[in-house]
C-alpha positions in Angstrom: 124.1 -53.0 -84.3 125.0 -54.6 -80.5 123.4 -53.1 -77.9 126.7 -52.2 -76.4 127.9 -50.5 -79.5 124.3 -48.2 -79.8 125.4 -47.6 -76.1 128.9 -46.3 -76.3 127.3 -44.1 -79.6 124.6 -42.6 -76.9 127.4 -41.7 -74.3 129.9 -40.3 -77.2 127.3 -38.3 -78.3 126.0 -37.2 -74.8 129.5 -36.3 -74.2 129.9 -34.3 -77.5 126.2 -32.4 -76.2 127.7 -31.7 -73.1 131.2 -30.1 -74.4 129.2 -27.6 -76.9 127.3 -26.9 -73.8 129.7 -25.6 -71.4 131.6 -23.8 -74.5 127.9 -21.8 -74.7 127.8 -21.4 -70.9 131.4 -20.3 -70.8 130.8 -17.8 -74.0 127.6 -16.5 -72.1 129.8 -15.7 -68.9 132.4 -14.2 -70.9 129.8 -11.9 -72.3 128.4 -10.8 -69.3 132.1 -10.1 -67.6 132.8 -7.9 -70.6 129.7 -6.0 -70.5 129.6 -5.6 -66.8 132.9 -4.7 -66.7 132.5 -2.0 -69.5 129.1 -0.4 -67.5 131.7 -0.2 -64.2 134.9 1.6 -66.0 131.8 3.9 -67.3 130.3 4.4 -64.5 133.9 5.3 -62.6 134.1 7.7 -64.9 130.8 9.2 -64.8 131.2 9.5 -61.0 133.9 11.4 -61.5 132.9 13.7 -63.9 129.7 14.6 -61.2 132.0 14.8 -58.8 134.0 17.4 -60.5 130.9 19.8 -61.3 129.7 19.2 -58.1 132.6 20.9 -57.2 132.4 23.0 -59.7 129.2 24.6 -59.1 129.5 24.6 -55.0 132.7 27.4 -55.7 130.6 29.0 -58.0 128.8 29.7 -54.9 131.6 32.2 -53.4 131.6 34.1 -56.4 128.0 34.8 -56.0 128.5 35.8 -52.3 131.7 38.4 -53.5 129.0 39.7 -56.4 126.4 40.1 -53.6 128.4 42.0 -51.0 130.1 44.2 -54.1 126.8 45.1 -55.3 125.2 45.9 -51.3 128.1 48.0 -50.9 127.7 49.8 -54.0 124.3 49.8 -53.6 125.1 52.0 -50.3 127.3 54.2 -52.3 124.8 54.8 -54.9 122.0 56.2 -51.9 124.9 58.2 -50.3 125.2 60.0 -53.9 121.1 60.1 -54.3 122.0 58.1 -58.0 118.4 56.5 -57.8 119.5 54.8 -61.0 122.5 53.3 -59.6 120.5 52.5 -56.3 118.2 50.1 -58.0 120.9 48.7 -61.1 122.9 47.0 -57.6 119.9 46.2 -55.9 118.4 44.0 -59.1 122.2 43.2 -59.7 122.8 42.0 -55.9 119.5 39.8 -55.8 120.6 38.3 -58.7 123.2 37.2 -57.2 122.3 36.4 -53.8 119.2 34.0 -55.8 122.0 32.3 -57.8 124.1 31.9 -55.2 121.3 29.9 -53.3 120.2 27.9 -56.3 124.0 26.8 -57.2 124.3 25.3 -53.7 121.1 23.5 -54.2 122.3 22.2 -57.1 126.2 20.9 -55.8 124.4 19.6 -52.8 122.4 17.3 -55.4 124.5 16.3 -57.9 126.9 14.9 -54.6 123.9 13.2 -52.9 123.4 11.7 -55.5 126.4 10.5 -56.8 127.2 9.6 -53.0 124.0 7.5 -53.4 125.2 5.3 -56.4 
């Protein structure tokens, strides 16, 4: 076999390396695009979803304030009548509420820090 023959083989075959190559690079690329692409959308959707409770728990909040001030003022009621009973079911009832109420808006202010974060 010439020498110029064994040479053209080389290149042809170098060339034939170098296609299957690129196909793999290309495939790798492709892979990574889909993938990445697929962690975004979910993560779009995640954020979204926080968002939402965020929101979620933070009015929560306003219904523990209206329990709160309901139970004080029945609470007051309840001593006006001497119902002793009565005087310490709101009390228990209203620092439930009031301890809820402050744990909720913990938790919103969290959940959006951190989503805000990402």
């Amino acid at each position: 076999m010439s020498t110029e023959k064994r040479i053209l083989e080389y290149q042809s075959e170098r060339i034939n390396l170098s296609s299957d190559k690129e196909k793999v690079e290309l495939g790798l690329i492709d892979d990574v695009e889909k993938i990445l692409d697929n962690a975004n959308s979910k993560r779009r959707r995640l954020e979204s979803l926080g968002k939402k409770l965020s929101n979620d728990f933070n009015e929560l909040t306003s219904d523990y304030a209206r329990a709160f001030q309901l139970s004080k003022q029945a609470e007051n009621k309840a001593k006006e009548l001497g119902a002793d009973d009565l005087v310490k079911l709101f009390g228990n009832r209203g620092d439930e509420a009031k301890d809820y109420q402050n744990i909720v808006g913990k938790v919103s202010n969290k959940i959006e820090s951190a989503i805000n974060s990402i």
